[in-house]
N, CA, C and O atoms as a Tripos MOL2 file, in Angstrom:
@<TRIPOS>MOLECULE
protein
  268   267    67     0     0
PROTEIN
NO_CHARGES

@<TRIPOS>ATOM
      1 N          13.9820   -8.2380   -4.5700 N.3       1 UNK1
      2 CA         13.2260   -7.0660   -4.2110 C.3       1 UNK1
      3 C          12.8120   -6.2900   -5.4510 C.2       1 UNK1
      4 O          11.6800   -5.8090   -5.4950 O.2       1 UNK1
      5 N          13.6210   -6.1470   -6.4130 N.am      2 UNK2
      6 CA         13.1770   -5.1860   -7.4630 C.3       2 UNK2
      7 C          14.3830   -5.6280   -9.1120 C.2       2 UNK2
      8 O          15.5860   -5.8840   -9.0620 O.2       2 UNK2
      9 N          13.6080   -5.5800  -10.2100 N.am      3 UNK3
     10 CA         14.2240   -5.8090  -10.7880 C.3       3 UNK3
     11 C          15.7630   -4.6940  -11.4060 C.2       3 UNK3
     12 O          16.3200   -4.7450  -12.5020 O.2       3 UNK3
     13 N          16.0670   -3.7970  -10.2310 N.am      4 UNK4
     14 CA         16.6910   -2.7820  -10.3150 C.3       4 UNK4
     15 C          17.5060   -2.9410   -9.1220 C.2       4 UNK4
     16 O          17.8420   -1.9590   -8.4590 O.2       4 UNK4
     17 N          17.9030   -4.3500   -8.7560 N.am      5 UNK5
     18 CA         19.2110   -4.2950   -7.7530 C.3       5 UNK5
     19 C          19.7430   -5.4480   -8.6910 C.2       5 UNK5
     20 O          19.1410   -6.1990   -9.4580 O.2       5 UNK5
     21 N          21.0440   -5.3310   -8.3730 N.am      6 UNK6
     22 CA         22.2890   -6.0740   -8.7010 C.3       6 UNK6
     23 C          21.9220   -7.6240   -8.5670 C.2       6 UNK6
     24 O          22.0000   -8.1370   -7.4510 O.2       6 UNK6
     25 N          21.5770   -8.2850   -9.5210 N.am      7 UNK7
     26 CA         21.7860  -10.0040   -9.3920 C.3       7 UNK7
     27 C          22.7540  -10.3380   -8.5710 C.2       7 UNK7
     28 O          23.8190   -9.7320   -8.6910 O.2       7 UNK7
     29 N          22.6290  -11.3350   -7.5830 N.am      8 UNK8
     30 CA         23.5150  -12.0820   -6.6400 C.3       8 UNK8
     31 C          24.0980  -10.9240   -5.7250 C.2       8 UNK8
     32 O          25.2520  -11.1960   -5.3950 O.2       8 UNK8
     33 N          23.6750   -9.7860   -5.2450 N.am      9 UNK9
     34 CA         23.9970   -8.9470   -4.5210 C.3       9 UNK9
     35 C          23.4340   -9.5580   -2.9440 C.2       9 UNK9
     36 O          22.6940  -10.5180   -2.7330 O.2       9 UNK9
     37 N          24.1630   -8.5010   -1.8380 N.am     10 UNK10
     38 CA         23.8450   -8.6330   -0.4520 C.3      10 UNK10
     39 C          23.7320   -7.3520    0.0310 C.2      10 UNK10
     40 O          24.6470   -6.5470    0.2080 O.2      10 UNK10
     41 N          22.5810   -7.2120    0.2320 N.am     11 UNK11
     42 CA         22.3660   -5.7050    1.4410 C.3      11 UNK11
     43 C          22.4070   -6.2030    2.6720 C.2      11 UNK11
     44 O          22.0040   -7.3630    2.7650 O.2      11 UNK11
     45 N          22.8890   -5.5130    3.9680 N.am     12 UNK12
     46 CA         22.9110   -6.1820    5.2010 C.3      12 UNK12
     47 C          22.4970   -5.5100    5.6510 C.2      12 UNK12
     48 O          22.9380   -5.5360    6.8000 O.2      12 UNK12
     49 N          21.4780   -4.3910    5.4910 N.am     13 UNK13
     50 CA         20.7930   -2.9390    6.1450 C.3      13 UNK13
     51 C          19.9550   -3.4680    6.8060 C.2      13 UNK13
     52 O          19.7690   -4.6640    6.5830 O.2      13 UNK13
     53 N          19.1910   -2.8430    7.7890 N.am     14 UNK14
     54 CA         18.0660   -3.5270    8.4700 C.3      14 UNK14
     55 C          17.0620   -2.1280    7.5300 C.2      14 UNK14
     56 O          17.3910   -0.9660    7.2890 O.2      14 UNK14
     57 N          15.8350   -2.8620    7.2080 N.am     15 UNK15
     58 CA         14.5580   -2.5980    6.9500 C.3      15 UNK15
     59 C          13.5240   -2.7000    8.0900 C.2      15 UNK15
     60 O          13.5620   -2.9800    9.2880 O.2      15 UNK15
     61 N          12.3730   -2.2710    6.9910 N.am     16 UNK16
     62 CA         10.7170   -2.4450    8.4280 C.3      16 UNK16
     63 C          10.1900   -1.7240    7.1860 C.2      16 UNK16
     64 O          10.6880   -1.2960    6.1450 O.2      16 UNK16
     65 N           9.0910   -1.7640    7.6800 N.am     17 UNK17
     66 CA          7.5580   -0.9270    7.0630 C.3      17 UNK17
     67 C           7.8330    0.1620    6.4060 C.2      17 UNK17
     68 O           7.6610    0.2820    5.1930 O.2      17 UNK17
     69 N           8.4530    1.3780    7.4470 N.am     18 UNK18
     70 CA          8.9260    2.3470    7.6710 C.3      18 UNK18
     71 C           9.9810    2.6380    6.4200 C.2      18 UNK18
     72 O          10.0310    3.8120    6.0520 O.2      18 UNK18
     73 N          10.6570    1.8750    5.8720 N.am     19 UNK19
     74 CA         11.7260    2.0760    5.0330 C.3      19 UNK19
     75 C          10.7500    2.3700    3.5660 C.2      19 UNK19
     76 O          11.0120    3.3560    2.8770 O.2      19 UNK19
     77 N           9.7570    1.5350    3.2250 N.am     20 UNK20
     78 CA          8.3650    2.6330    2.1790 C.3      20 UNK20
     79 C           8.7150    3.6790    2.1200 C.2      20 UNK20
     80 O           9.3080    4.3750    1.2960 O.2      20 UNK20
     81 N           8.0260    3.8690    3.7520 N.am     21 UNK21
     82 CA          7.5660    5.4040    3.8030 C.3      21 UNK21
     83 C           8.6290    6.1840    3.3880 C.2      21 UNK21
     84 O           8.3400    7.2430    2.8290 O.2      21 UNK21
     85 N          10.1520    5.8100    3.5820 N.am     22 UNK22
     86 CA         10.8940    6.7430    3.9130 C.3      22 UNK22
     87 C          11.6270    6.8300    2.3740 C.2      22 UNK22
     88 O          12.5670    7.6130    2.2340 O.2      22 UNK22
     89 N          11.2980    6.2350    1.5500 N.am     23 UNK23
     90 CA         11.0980    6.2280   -0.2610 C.3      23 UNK23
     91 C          10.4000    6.9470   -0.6540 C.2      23 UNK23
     92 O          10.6400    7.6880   -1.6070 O.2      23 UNK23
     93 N           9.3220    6.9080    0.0060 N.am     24 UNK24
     94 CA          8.1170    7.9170   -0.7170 C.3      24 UNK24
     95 C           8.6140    8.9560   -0.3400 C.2      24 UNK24
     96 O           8.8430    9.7860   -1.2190 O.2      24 UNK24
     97 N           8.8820    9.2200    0.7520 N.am     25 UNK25
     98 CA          9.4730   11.0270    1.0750 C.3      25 UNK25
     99 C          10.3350   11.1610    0.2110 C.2      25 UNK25
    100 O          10.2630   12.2520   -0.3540 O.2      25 UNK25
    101 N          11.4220   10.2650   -0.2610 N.am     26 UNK26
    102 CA         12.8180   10.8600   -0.9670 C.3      26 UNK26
    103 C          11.6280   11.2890   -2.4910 C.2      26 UNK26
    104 O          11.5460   12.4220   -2.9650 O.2      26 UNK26
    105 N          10.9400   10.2250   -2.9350 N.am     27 UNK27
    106 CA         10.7260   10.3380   -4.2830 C.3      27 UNK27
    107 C           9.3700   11.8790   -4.4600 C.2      27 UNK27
    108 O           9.2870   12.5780   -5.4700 O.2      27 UNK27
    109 N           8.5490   12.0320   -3.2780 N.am     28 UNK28
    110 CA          7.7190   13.0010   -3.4300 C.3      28 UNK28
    111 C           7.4140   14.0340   -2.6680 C.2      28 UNK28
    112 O           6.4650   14.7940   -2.8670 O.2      28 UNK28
    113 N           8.6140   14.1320   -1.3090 N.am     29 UNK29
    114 CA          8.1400   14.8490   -1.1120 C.3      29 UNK29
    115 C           9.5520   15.3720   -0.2590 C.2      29 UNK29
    116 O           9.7030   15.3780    0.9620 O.2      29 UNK29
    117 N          10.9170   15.9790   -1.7420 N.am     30 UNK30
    118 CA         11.9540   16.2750   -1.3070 C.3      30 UNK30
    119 C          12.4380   15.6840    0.1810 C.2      30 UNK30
    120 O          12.2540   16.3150    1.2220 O.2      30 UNK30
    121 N          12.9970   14.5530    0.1260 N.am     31 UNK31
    122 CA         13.6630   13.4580    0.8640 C.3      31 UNK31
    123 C          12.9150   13.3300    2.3260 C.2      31 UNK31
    124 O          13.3270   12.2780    2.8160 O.2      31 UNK31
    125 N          12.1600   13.8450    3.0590 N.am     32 UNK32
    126 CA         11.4700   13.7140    4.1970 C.3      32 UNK32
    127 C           9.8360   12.9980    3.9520 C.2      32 UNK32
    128 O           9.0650   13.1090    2.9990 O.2      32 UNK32
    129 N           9.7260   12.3150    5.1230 N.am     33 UNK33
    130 CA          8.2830   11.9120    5.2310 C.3      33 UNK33
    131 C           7.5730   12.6480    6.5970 C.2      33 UNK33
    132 O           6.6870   13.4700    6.3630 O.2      33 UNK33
    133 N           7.9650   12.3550    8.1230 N.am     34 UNK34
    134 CA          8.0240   12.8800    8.8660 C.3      34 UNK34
    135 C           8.6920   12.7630   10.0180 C.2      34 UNK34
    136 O           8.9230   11.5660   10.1860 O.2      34 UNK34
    137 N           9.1250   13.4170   10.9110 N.am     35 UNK35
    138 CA         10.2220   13.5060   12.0150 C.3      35 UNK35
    139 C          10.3490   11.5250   12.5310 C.2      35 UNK35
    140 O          11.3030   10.7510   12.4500 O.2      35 UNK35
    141 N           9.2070   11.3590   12.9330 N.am     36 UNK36
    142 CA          9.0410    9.6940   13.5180 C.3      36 UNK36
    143 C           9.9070    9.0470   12.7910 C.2      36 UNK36
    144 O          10.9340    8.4490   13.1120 O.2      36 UNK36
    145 N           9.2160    9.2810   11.4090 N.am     37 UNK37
    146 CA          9.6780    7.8920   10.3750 C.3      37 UNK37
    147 C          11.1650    8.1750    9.7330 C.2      37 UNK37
    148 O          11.9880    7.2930    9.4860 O.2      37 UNK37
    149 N          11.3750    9.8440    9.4720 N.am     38 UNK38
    150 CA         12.9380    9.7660    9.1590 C.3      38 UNK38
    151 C          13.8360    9.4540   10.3540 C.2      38 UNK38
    152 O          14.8880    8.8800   10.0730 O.2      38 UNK38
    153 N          13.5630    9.7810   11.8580 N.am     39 UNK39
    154 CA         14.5580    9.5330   12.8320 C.3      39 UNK39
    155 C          14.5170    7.8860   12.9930 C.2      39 UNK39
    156 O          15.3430    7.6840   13.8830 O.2      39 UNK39
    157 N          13.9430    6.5240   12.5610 N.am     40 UNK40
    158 CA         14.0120    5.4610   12.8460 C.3      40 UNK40
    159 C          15.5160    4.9050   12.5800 C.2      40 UNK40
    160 O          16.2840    5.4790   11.8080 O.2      40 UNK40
    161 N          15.7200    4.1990   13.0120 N.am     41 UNK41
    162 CA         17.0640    3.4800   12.6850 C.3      41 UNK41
    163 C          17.0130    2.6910   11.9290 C.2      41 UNK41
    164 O          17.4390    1.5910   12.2800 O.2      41 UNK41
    165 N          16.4440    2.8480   10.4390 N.am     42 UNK42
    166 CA         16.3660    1.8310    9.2470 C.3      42 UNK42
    167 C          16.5680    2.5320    7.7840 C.2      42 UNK42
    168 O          16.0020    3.6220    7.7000 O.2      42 UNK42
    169 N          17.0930    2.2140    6.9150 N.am     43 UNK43
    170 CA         17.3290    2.0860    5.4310 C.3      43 UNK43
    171 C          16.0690    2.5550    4.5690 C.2      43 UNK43
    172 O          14.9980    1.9840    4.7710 O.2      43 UNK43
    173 N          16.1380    3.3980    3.7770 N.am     44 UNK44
    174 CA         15.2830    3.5620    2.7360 C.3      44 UNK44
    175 C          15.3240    2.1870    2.1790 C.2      44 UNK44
    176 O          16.1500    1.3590    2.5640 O.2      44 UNK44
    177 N          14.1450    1.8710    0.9850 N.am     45 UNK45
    178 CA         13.7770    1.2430    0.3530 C.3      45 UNK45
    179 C          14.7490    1.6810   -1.0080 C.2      45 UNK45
    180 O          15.0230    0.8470   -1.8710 O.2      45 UNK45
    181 N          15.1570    2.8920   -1.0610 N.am     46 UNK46
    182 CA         16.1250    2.3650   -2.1830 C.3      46 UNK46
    183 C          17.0720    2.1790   -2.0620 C.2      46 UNK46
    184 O          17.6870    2.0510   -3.1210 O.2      46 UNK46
    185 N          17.8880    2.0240   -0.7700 N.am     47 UNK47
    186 CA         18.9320    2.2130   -0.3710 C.3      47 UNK47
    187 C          20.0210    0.6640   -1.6420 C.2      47 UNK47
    188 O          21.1210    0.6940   -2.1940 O.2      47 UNK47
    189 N          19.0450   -0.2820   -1.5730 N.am     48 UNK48
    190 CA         20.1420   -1.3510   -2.2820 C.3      48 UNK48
    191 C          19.5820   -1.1920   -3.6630 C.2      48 UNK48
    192 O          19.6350   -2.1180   -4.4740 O.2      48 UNK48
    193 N          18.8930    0.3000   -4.0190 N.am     49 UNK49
    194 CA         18.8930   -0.4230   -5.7910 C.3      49 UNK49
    195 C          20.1040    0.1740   -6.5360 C.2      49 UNK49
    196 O          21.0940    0.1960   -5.8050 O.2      49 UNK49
    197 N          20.2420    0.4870   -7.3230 N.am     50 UNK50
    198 CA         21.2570    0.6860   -8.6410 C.3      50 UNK50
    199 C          21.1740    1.9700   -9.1840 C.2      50 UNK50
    200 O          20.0210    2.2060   -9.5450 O.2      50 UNK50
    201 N          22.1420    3.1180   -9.4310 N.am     51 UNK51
    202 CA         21.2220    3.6650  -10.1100 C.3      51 UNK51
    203 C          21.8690    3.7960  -11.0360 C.2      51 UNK51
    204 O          21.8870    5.0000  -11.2950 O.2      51 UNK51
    205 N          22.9200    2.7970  -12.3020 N.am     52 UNK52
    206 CA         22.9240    2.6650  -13.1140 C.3      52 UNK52
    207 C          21.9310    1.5630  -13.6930 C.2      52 UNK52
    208 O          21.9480    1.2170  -14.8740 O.2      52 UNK52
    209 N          21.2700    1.1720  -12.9600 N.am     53 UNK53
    210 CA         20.3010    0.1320  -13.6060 C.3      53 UNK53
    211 C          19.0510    1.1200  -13.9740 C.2      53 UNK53
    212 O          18.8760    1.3090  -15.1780 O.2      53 UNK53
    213 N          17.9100    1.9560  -12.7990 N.am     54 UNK54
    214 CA         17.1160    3.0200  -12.9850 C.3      54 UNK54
    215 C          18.0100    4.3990  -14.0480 C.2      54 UNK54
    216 O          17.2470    5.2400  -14.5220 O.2      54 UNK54
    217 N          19.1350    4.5200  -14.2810 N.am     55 UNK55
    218 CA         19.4660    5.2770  -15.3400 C.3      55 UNK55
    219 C          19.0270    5.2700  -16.1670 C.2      55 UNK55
    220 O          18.4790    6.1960  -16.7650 O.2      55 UNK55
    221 N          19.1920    3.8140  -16.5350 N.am     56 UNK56
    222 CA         19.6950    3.2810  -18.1100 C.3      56 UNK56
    223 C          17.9680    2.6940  -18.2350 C.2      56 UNK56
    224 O          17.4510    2.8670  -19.3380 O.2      56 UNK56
    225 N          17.2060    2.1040  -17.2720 N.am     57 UNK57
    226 CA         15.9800    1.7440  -17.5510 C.3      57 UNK57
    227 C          16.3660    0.2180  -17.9210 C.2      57 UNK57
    228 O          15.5130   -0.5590  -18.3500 O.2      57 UNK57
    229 N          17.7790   -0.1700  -17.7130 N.am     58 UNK58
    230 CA         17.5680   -1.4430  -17.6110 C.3      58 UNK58
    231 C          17.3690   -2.2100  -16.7040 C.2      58 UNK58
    232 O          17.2560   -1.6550  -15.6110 O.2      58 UNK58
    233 N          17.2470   -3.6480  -16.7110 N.am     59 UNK59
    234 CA         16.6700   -4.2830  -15.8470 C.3      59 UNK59
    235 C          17.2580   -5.6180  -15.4370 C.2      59 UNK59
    236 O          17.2520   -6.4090  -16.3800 O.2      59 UNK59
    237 N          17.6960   -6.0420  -14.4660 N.am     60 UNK60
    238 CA         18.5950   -7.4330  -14.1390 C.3      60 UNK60
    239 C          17.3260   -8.4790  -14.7780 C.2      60 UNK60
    240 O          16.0960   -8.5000  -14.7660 O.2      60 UNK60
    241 N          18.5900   -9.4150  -15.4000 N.am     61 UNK61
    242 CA         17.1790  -10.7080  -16.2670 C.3      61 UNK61
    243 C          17.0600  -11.7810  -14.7000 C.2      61 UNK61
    244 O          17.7930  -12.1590  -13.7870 O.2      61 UNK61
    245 N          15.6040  -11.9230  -15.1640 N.am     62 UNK62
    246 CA         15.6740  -12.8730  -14.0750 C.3      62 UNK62
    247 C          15.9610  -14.4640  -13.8210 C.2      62 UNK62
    248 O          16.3960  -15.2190  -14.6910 O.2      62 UNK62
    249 N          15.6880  -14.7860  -12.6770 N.am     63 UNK63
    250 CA         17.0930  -16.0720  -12.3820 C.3      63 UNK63
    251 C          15.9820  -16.8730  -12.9160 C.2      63 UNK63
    252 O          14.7510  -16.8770  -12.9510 O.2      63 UNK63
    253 N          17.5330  -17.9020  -13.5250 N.am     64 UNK64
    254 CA         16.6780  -19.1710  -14.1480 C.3      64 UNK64
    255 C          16.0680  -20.2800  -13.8380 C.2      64 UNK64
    256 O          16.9740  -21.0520  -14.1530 O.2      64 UNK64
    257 N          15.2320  -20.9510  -13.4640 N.am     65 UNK65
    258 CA         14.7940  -21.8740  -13.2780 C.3      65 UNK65
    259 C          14.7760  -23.2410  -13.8780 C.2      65 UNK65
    260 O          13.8540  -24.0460  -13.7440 O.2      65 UNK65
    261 N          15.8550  -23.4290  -14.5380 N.am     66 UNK66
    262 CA         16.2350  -24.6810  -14.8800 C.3      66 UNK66
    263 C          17.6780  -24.7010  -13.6970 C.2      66 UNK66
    264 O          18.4940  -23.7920  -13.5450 O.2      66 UNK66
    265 N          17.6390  -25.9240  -13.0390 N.am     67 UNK67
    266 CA         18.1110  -26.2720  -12.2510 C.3      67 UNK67
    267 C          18.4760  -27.9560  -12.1220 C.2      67 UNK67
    268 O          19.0680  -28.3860  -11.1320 O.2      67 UNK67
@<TRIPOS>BOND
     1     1     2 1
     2     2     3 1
     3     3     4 2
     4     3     5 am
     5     5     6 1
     6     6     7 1
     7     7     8 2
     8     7     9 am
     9     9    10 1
    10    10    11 1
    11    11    12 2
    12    11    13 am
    13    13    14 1
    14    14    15 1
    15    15    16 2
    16    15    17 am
    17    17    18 1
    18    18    19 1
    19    19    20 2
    20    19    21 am
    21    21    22 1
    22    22    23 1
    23    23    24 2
    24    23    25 am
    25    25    26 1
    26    26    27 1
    27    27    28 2
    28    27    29 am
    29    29    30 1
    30    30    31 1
    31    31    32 2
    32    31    33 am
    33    33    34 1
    34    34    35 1
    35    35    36 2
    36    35    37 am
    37    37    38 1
    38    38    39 1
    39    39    40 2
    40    39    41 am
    41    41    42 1
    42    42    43 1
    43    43    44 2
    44    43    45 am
    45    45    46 1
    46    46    47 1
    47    47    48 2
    48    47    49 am
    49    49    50 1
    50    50    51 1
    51    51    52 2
    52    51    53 am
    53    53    54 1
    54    54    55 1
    55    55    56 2
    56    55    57 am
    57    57    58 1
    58    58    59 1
    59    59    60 2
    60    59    61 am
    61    61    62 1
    62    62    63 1
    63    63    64 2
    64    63    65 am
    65    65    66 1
    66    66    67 1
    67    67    68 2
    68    67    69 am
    69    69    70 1
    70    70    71 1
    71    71    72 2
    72    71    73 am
    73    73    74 1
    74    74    75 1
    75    75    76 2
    76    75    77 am
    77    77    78 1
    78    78    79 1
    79    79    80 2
    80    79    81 am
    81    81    82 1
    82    82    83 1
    83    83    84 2
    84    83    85 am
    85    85    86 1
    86    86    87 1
    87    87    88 2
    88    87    89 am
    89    89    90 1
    90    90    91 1
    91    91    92 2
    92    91    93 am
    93    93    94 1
    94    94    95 1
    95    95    96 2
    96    95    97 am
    97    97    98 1
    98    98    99 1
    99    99   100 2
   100    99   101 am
   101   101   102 1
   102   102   103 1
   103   103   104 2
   104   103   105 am
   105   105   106 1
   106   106   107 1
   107   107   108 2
   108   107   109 am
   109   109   110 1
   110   110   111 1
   111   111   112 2
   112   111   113 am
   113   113   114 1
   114   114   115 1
   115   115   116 2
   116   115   117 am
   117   117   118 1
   118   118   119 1
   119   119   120 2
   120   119   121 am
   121   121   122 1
   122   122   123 1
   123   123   124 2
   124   123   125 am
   125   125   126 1
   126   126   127 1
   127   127   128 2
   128   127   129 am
   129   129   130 1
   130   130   131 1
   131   131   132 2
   132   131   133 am
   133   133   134 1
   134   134   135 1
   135   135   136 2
   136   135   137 am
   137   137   138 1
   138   138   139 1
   139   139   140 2
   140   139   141 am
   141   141   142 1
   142   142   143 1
   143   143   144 2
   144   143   145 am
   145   145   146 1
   146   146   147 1
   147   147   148 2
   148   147   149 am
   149   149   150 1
   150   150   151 1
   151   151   152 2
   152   151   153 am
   153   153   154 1
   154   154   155 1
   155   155   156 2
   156   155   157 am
   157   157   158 1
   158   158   159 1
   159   159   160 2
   160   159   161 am
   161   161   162 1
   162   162   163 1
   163   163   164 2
   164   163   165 am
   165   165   166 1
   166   166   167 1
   167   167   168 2
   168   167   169 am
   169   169   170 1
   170   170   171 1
   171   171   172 2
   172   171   173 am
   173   173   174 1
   174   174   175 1
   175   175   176 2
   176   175   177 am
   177   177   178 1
   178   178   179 1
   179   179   180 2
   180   179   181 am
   181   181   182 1
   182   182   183 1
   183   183   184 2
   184   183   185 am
   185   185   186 1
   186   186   187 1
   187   187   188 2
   188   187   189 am
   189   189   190 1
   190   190   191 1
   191   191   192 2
   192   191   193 am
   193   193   194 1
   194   194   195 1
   195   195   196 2
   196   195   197 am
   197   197   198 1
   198   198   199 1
   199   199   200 2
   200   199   201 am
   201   201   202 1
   202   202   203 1
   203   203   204 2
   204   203   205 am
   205   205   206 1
   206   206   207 1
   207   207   208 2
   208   207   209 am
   209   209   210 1
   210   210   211 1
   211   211   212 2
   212   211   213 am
   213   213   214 1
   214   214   215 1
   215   215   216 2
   216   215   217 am
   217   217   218 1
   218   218   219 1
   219   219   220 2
   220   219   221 am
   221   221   222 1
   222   222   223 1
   223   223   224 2
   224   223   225 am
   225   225   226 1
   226   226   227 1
   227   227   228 2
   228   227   229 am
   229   229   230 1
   230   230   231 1
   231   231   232 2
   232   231   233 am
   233   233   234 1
   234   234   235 1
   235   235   236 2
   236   235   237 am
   237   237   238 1
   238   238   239 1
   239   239   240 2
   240   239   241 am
   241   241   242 1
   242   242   243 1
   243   243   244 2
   244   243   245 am
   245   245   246 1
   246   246   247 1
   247   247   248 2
   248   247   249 am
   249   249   250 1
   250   250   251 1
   251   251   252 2
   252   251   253 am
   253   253   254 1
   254   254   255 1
   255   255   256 2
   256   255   257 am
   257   257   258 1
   258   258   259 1
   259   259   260 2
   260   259   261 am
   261   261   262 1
   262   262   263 1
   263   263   264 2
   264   263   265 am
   265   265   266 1
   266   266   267 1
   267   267   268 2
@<TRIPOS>SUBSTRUCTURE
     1 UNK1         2 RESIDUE 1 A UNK
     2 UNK2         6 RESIDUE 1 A UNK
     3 UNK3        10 RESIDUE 1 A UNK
     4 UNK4        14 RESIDUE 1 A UNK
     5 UNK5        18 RESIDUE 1 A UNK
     6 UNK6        22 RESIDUE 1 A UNK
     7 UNK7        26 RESIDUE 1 A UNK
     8 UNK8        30 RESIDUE 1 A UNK
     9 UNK9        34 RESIDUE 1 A UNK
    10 UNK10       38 RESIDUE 1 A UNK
    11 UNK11       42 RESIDUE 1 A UNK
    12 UNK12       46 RESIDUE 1 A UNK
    13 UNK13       50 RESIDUE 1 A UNK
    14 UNK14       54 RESIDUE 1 A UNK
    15 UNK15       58 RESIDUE 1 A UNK
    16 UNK16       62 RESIDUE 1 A UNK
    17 UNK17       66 RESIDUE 1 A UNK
    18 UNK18       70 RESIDUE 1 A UNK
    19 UNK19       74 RESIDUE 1 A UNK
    20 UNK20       78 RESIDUE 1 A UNK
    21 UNK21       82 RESIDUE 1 A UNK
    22 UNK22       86 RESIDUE 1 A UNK
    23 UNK23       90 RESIDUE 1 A UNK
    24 UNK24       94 RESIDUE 1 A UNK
    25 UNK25       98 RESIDUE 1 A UNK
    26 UNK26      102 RESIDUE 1 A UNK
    27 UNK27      106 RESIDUE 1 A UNK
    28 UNK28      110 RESIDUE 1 A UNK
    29 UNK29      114 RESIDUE 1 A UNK
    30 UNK30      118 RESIDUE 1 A UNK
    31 UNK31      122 RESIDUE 1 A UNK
    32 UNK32      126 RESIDUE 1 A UNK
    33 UNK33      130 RESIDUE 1 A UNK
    34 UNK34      134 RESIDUE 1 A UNK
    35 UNK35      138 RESIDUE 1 A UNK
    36 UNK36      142 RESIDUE 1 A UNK
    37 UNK37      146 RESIDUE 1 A UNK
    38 UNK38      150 RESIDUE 1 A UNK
    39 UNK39      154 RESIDUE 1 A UNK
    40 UNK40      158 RESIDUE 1 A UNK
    41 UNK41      162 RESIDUE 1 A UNK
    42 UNK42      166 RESIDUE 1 A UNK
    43 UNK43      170 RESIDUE 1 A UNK
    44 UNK44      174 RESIDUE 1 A UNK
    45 UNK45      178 RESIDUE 1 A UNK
    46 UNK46      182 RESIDUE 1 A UNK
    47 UNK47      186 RESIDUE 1 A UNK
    48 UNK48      190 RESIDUE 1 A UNK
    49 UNK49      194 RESIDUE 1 A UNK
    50 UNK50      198 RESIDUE 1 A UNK
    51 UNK51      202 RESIDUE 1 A UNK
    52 UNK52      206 RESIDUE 1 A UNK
    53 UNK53      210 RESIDUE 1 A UNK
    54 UNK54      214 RESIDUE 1 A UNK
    55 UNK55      218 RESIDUE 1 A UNK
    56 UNK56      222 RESIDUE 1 A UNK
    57 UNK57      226 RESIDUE 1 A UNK
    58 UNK58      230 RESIDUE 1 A UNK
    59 UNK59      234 RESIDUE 1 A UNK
    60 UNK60      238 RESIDUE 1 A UNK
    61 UNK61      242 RESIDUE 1 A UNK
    62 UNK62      246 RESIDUE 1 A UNK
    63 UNK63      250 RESIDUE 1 A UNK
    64 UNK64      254 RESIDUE 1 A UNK
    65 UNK65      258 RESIDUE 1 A UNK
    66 UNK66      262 RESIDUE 1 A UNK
    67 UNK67      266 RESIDUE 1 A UNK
């Protein structure tokens, strides 16, 4: 999903569309988007990133392809 979650990690959250939107509210518009989309029964979009990874501005290397 992003180079700002944990290599070999597992989120078991349920997502949808809706979990965007509900990022964009946290990031612009003090944690709400609107009544619909915050009452859904799903996970922000950042819910599985890191935020010692977005701290630090580092970044998980990506997986190798020699196999």
């Amino acid at each position: 999903m992003s180079p700002f979650v944990q290599p070999a990690s597992l989120c078991e959250q349920l997502f949808d569309h809706t979990s965007i939107l509900k990022f964009l509210g946290e990031k612009f518009n003090s944690g709400k988007y609107t009544d619909l989309v915050d009452n859904r029964a799903v996970q922000s979009a950042s819910f599985p990133l890191d935020d010692n990874l977005l701290a630090n501005g580092a970044t998980a290397p990506p997986p190798s392809m020699d196999d």
